[in-house]
C-alpha positions as CSV (number, residue, x, y, z in Angstrom):
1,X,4.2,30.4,-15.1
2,X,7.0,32.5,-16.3
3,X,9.7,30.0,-15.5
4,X,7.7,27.1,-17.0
5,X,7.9,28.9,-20.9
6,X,10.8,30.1,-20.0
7,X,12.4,26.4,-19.7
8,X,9.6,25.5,-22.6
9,X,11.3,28.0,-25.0
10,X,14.8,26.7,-23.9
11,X,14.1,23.0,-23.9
12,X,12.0,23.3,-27.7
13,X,14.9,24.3,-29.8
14,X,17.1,21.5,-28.1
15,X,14.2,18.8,-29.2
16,X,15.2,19.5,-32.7
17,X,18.3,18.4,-32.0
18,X,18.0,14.3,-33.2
19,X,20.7,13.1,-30.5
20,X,19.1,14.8,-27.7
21,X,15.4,13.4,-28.3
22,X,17.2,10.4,-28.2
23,X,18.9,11.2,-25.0
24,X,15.5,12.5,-23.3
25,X,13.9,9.6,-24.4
26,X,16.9,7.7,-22.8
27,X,16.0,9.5,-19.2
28,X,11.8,9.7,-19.8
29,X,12.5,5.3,-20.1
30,X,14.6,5.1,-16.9
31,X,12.2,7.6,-15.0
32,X,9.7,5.1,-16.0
33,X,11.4,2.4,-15.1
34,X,12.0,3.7,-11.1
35,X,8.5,4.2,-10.5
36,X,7.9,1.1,-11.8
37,X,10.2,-0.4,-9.9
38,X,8.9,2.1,-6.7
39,X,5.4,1.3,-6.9
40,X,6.3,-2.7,-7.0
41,X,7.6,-2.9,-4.0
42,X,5.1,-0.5,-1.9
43,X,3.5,-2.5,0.6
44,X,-0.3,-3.5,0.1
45,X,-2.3,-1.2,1.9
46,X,-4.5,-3.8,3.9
47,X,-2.1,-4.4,6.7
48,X,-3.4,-8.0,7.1
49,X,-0.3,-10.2,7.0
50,X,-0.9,-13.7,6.3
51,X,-0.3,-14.5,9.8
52,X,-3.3,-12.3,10.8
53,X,-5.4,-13.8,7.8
54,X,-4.8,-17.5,9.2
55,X,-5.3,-16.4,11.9
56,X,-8.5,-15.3,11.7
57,X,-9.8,-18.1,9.3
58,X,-8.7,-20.3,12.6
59,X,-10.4,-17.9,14.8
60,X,-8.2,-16.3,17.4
61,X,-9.9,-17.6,20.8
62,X,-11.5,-14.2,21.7
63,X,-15.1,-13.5,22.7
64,X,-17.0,-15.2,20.3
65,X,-14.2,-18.3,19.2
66,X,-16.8,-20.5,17.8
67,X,-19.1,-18.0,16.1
68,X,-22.1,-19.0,18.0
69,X,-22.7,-15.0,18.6
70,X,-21.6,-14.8,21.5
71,X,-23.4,-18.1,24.1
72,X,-23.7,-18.1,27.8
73,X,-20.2,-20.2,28.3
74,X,-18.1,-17.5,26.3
75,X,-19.7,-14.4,28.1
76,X,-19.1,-16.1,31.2
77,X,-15.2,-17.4,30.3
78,X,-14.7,-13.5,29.2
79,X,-16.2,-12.1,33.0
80,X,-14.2,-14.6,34.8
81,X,-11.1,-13.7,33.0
82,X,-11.4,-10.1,32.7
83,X,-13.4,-9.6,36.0
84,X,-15.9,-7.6,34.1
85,X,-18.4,-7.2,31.8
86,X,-17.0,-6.1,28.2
């Protein structure tokens, strides 16, 4: 807490000054403009690349490929390929 009005008492008088608000001003844009920049290119946070979304729009072949929940010939195709019951 200290530090913090110790810098605060420094930093005031040096706000006064007109060519250093303009220089601060300067910096506070171009900080601005890097985590602008930054947050841009952060990946999404779904994980789902469009390969995956296709993919599943297509369905991907698995237990239940044509959404029928899951009838007697897919429950059987999974056994004789896995050699057991899921």
């Amino acid at each position: 807490m200290k530090a913090a009005v110790a810098v605060g008492c420094i930093l005031f008088p040096l706000l006064l000054y007109r060519p250093l608000q303009l220089l601060l001003l300067l910096l506070l844009l171009l900080l601005l403009l890097f985590l602008l920049v930054a947050l841009l290119e952060l990946p999404d946070d779904s994980g789902d690349t469009d390969d995956d979304v296709g993919r599943e729009a297509q369905g991907d072949g698995g237990i239940d490929s044509d959404n029928d929940n899951d009838s007697e010939s897919d429950v059987s195709s999974n056994i004789a390929v896995h050699g057991e019951l899921l």
